[in-house]
N, C-alpha and C positions, 0 to 999 in steps of 0.2 A: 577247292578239292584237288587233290592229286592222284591221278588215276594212271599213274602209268605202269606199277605192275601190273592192272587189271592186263593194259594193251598188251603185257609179254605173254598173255595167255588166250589172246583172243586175233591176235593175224600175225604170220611171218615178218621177220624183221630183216631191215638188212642194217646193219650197224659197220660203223667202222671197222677196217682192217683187225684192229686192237681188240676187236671185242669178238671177232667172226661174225660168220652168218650163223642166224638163228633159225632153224624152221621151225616154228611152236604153233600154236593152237594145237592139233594133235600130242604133239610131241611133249609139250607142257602139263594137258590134261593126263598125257600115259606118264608121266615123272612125280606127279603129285599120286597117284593111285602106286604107282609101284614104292614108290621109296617113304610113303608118309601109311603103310598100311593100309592103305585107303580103297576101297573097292570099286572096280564098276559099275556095281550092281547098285549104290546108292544112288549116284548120279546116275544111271541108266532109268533107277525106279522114279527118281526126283522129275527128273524130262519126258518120261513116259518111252524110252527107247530100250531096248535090250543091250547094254552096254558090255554085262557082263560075259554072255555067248558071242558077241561080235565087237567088240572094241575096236576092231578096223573100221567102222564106220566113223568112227571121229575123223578119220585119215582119208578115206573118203568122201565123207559130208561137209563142207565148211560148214553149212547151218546147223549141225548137230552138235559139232566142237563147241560154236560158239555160246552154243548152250547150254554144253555143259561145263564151260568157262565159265560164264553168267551165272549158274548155278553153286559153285564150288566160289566163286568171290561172297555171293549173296547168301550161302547158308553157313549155318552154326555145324562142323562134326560131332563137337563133342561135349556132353550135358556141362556146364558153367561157362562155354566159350563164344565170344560174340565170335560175327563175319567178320570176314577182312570191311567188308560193307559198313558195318558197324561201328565199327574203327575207326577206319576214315572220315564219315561224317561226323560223328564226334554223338552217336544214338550209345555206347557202350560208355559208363562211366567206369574208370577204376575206381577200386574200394581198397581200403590202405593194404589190405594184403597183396594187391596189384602193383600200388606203388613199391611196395617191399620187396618186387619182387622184379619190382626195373620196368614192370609194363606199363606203360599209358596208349592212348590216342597219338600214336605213333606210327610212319614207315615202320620202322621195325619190329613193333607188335604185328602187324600186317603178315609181316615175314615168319613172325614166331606160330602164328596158326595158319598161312598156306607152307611153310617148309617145316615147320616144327623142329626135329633134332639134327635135319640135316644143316641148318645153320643156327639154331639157339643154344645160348650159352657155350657154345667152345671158340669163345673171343675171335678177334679179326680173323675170321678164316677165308679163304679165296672166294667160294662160292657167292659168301653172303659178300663178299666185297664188289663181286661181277654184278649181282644184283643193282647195289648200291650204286655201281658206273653205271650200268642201264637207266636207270631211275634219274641220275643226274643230268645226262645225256638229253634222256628227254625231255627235262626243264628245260635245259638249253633248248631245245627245237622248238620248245612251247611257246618258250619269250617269257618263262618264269624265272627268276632271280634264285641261284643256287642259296641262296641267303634265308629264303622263303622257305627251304628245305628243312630247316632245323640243323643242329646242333650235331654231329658225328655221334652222340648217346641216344639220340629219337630218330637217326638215321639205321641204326645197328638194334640187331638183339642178340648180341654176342654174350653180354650178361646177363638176361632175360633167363627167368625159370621158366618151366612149360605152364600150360594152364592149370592141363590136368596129366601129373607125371604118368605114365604107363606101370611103376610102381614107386614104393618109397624108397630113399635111399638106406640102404645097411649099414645100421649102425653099431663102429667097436667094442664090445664086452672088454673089458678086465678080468683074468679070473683067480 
């Protein structure tokens, strides 16, 4: 198993020059709520905290971060979508419309349901590619073989459709 997004959402890193410093647990949990729609109030309700009137608690608490890291890895947001959890251990099967649509039991499915649009489907983009050095990196300090990682296509969801689009796409009339 390869758990090293989970660790970019669950303690401070300090990473090569190349990569900067990271300070996440907090910082990661307020990225995933602000840029993915996502609220505090579900993870607040999920952990039994008030997340949504106090979010500075993440920032404050390491035990409540990490909770609700653990929580946001381990739950489903949205109706037809496994966890990143899911994923990973290989509990989520694709169905040919998954395959159709670039996702499997992949790093980058991984990626396609905790960052969603901010790196699926708009091909090699920086972000997803920062991800993907963090990710590699950490094999390396593991003692895991970048080889073991897969493929640059199950490392990426750059051409990955979403789960569940937010809407459909508009389609041209003729008239």
């Amino acid at each position: 198993m390869n758990y090293v997004l989970l660790f970019q959402c669950l303690r401070p890193l300090r990473l090569p020059a190349s990569f900067g410093t990271l300070s996440l647990t907090a910082e990661c949990f307020r990225w995933l709520c602000n840029h993915r729609n996502y609220s505090y109030g579900a993870a607040g309700d999920g952990i039994k905290v008030d997340l949504l009137h106090h979010p500075e608690y993440l920032e404050q608490n390491a035990t409540i971060a990490f909770q609700a890291a653990i929580w946001r890895w381990m739950t489903p947001i949205k109706k037809n979508q496994p966890s990143a959890q899911d994923i990973f251990v290989g509990n989520w099967k694709p169905t040919k419309n998954d395959t159709l649509a670039k996702r499997g039991n992949t790093f980058g499915t991984t990626m396609n349901v905790l960052y969603g649009e901010y790196t699926r489907g708009q091909g090699d983009i920086n972000p997803m590619n920062t991800i993907i050095s963090h990710y590699l990196y950490y094999l390396d300090l593991l003692g895991v073989g970048r080889e073991q990682a897969g493929l640059h296509d199950e490392l990426t969801c750059a051409e990955q459709e979403a789960f569940n689009p937010a809407s459909s796409p508009k389609t041209v009339t003729s008239s």
